[in-house]
N, C-alpha and C positions, 0 to 999 in steps of 0.2 A: 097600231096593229103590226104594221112592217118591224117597227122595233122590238115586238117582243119576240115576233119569228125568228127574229135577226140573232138576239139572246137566245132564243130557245136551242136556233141551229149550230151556233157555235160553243153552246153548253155541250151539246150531242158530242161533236167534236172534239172538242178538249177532250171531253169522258171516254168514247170508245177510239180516239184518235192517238191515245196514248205506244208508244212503242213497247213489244214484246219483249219476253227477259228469259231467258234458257238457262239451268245451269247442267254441264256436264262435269262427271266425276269419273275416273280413269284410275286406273291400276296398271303395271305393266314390270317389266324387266327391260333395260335398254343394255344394249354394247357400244362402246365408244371406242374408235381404236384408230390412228391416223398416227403422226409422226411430229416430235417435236425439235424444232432444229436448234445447231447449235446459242442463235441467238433469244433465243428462249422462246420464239413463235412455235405456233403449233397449227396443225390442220388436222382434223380429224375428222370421221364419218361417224354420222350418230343413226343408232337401228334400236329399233322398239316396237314390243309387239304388249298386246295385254287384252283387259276389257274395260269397257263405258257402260255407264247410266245415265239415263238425264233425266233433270225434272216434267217432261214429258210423260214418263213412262217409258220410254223405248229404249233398251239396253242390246249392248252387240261386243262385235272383236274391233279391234284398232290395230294397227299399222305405223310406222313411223319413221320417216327416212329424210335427211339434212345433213347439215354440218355444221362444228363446232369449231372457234377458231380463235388463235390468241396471236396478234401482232408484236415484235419486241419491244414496244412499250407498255404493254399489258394491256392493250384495250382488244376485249373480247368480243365475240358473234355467237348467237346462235337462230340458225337459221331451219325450220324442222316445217316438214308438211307431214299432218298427221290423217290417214283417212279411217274413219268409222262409217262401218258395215252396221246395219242395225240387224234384228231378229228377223225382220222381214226382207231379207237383202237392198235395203236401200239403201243410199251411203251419201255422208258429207266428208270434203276434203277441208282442213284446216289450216291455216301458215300461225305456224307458232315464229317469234322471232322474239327477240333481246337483246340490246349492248351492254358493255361495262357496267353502264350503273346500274342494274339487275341481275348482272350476271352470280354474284355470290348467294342472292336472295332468294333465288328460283324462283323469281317474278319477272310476268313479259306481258307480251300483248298478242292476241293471237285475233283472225280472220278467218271468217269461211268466205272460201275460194273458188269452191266447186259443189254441186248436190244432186242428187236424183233428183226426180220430178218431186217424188214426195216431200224433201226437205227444201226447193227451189226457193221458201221464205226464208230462208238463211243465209243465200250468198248473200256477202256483203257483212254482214255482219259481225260489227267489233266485240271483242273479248278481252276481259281481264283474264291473265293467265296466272300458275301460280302451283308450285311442284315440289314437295318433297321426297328427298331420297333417302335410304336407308342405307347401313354399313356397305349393304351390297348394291347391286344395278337395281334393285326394287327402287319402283316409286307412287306415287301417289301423287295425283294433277285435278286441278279443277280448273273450268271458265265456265264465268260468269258473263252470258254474251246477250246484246241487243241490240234489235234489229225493228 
């Protein structure tokens, strides 16, 4: 008898024990503008504004403020906290971040860092990240995050 409880509660378990999966999708325009020096580093400030959806249902404005950076050996950073405001004024803060070997790829990893009360089952929460740009500062971002 204790065994089959024992199976039964850890059936439960595994089943609704499973970790949650968010995907957010993002639009925006960024400006990138900082200084590149002579030995070919560069530091720049990177600024973005746009909008989000997520598979939630919940869409809003985003924010985006960090920095971009190349050492004279070409090894790259990009370092961005993004925050989304949702429809209802609640808001999650984001660390987008990336080196070298994503940097060409517009692929990283990104974290929620901060949240309202409403979105508080997020902090913590790791993210595939992952961004195209267009001719211009347009682009196009998604993470896929779970928590």
């Amino acid at each position: 008898m204790i065994k089959k409880l024992i199976l039964i509660l850890t059936f439960l378990f595994v089943s609704f024990g499973k970790a949650g999966e968010i995907i957010i999708e993002g639009t925006g325009k960024a400006d990138i503008n900082g200084y590149t020096f002579n030995d070919n580093s560069s530091y720049k400030l990177y600024r973005s504004n746009g909008h989000w959806k997520s598979s939630t249902g919940d869409f809003g404005l985003h924010t985006c403020m960090g920095t971009v950076t190349s050492d004279k050996n070409g090894k790259n950073g990009f370092n961005v906290y993004c925050k989304n405001t949702s429809q209802k004024d609640d808001y999650f803060i984001m660390k987008i971040y990336r080196d070298s070997e994503y940097q060409e790829s517009g692929a990283g990893i990104a974290k929620i860092v901060e949240a309202s009360k409403s979105y508080s089952y997020l902090i913590g929460a790791k993210c595939s990240h992952a961004v195209t740009y267009l001719k211009s500062s347009d682009y196009f971002s998604m993470q896929k995050c779970k928590f």
